[in-house]
Each structure stands twice: as C-alpha cells, then as structure tokens.
C-alpha positions in Angstrom: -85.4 -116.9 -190.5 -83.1 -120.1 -190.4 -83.1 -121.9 -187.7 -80.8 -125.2 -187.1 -81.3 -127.9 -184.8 -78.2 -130.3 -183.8 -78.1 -133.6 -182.0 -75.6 -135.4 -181.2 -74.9 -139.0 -180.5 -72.6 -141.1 -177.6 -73.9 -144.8 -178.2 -72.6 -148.2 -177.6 -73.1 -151.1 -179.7 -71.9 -154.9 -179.7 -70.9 -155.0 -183.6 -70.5 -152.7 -186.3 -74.1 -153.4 -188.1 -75.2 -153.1 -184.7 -73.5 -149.4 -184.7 -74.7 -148.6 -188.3 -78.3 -149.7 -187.5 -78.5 -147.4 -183.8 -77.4 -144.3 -185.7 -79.8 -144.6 -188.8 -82.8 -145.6 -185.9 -81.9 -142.6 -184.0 -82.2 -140.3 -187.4 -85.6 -142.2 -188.1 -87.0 -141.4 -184.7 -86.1 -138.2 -185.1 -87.8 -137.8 -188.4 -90.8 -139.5 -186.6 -91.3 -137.4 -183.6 -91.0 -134.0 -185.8 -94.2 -135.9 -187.7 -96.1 -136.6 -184.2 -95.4 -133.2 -182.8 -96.3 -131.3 -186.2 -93.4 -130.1 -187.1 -93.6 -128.5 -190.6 -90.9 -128.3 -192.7 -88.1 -130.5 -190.9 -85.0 -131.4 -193.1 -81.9 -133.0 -192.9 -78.9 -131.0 -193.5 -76.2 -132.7 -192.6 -75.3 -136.3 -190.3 -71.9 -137.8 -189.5 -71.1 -140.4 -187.7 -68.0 -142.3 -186.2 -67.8 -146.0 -185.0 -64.6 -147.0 -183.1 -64.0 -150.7 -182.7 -62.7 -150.9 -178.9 -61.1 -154.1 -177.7 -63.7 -155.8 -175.0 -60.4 -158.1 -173.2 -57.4 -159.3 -174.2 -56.2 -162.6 -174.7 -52.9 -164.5 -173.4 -51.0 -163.0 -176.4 -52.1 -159.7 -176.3 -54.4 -160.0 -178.7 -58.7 -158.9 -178.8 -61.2 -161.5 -177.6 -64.2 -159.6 -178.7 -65.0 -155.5 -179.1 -67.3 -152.9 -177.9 -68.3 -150.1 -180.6 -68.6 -147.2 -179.8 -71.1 -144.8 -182.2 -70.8 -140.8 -181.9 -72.1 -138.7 -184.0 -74.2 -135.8 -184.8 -76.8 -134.3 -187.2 -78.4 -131.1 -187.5 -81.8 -130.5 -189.1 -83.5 -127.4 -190.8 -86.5 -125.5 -189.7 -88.2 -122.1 -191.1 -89.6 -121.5 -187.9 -87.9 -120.2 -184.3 -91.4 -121.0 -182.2 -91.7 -124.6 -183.6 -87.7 -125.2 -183.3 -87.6 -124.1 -180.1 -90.8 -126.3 -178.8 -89.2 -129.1 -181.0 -85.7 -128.8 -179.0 -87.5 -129.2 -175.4 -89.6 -132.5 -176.7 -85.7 -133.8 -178.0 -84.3 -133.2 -174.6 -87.2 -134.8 -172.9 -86.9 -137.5 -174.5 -83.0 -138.1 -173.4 -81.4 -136.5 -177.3 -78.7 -134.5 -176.5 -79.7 -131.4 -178.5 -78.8 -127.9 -179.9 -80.5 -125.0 -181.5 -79.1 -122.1 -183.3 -81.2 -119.3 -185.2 -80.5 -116.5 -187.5 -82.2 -113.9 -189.6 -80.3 -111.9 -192.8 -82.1 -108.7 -193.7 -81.1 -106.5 -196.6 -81.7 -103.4 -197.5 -82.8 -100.6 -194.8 -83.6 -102.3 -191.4 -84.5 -98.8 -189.8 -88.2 -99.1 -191.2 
C-alpha cells in the first residue's frame, strides 16, 4: 500500500528571504508534527514552490515603491500506511494546512484468493 499526502501552500511575505524562509518552516513543521503524532515512516517526495514579487504602490512615474511576495506551493509526503495517513491528514487540516491524500495498492498475480 502507497499512500500520498499533499499540502499545499497560499502565503504572503514582505521579502523574498522572508518567502524562502515561510515555505522551508512550513515543510519543518510538517516534519515535526508527523514526529509528535507518531507517524512512522513519513518522507518527502517531492516540494515546489513559487514566489511572485507583486508591486505594493506605485510611485509618480509608474514605478514600484515596495512589493508584497506572494509564496504558493505544494509538497506531498510518503506513508506505508492508509490508517496513520488518514489520521495524519485530519491533524493537518486542524491545524489550518490545506491538505490531500491519495492511496493505492498494486497486486500481482491472482487476486481471486
């Protein structure tokens, strides 16, 4: 059994390190409640992210005064276990992480048994 769980990310930030810094702290906190909760076997598969400078004002000749940063992203995690994903998703989402969860399962040879 694989099982996958997403987050995704829609954050604002005042610079770019700013940005870079509330993505990687999200990932860590993450990482950190899979390790209060007991979460066995949690790994990263995958995280992207993208940071769009967006002008704050304008000035007199058209140009930015200053810029807001906005950070989405996602990442999605691996799990060998359905029950544990499943009761990992719910403590995400209660804790404000936008979140997804997908499972499969790959059997060969004769599944009538």
């Amino acid at each position: 059994e694989n099982v996958t769980i997403g987050v995704q990310y829609n954050m604002t930030a005042g610079s770019l390190a700013e940005a870079k810094k509330m993505f990687d702290d999200r990932n860590a906190k993450i990482e950190a409640y899979a390790k209060e909760q007991g979460i066995p076997n949690l790994k990263a598969k995958n995280q992207n992210y993208n940071i769009n400078a967006m002008p704050q004002s304008r000035g007199a000749d058209g140009a930015p005064t200053g810029f807001t940063y906005r950070v989405t992203g996602s990442g999605s995690y691996a799990m060998d276990s359905a029950e544990a994903a499943f009761k990992f998703a719910e403590f995400l989402s209660s804790q404000n992480i936008q979140v997804n969860l997908q499972s499969s399962m790959y059997r060969t040879g004769n599944c009538n048994n």
